[in-house]
C-alpha positions in Angstrom: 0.0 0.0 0.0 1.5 3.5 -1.1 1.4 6.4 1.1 -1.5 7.7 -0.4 -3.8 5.3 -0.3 -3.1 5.2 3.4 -3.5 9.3 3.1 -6.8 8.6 1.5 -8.4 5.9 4.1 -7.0 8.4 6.9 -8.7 11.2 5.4 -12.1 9.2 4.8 -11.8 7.8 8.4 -11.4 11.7 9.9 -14.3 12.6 7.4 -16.5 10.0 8.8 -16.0 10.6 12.8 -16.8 14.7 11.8 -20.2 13.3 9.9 -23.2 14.9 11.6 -26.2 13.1 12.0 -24.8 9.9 12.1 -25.3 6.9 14.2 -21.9 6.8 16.8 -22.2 2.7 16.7 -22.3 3.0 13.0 -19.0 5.5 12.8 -17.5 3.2 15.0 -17.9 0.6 12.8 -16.8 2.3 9.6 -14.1 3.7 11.1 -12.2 0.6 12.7 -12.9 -1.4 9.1 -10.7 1.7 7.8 -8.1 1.2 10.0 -8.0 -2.8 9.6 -7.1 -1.8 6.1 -3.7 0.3 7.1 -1.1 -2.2 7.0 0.6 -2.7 10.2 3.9 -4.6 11.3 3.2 -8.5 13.0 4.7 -8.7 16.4 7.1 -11.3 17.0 7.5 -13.7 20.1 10.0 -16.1 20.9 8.1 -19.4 22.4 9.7 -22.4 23.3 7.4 -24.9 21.4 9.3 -28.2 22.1 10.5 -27.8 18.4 13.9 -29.7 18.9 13.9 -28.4 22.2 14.9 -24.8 21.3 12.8 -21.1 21.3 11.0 -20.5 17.5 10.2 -16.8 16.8 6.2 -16.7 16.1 4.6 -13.7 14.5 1.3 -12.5 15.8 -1.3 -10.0 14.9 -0.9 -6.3 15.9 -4.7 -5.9 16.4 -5.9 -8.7 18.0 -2.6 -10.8 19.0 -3.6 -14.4 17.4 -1.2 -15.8 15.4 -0.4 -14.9 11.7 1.2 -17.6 9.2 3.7 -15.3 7.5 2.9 -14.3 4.1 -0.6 -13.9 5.2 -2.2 -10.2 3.7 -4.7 -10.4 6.6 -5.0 -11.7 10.1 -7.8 -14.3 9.8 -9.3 -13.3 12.8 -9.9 -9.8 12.7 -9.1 -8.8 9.4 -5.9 -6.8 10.0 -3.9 -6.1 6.7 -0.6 -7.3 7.7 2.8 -5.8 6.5 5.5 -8.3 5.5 8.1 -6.0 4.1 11.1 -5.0 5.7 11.6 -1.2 6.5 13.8 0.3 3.7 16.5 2.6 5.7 
C-alpha cells in the first residue's frame, strides 16, 4: 500500500467521525474497518514450542494478538492487513 492510499483511508476515516447526523455505533464501525485496512507490522514472540527443544520466533497480529502464518495479507481473525516488508533505511 503506497502512502496515499493510506493518506486517502485516513482522510475518509477523519471525514466520517466529523459526519453529523450519524449513528456513533455506525462511525465506530466504519471507522475501525478503515483502519484494519492500514497495513501494520506482525509482532514477533520467541516461544519455546518443544520444536527440537529450542525457542521458535512466532509472528502474531498487531490488532488482536492471534497468530499470523507469515505471508498472510490479513489476520484471519480480525481482518488486520498485515505488513511483510522489511523497513527500507
Amino acid at each position: 500500500m503506497t502512502n496515499t492510499e493510506t493518506d486517502c483511508i485516513q482522510n475518509a476515516i477523519r471525514h466520517i467521525q466529523t459526519a453529523v447526523d450519524v449513528d456513533p455505533w455506525a462511525t465506530e464501525i466504519a471507522v475501525d474497518a478503515l483502519e484494519k485496512q492500514i497495513p501494520k507490522k506482525p509482532k514477533y514472540k520467541a516461544e519455546d514450542r518443544f520444536v527440537k527443544n529450542h525457542f521458535a520466533e512466532y509472528s502474531y497480529c498487531p490488532t488482536c494478538e492471534k497468530e499470523v502464518v507469515a505471508g498472510d495479507m490479513f489476520c484471519v481473525m480480525c481482518g488486520q492487513r498485515i505488513c511483510w516488508q522489511e523497513e527500507e533505511t
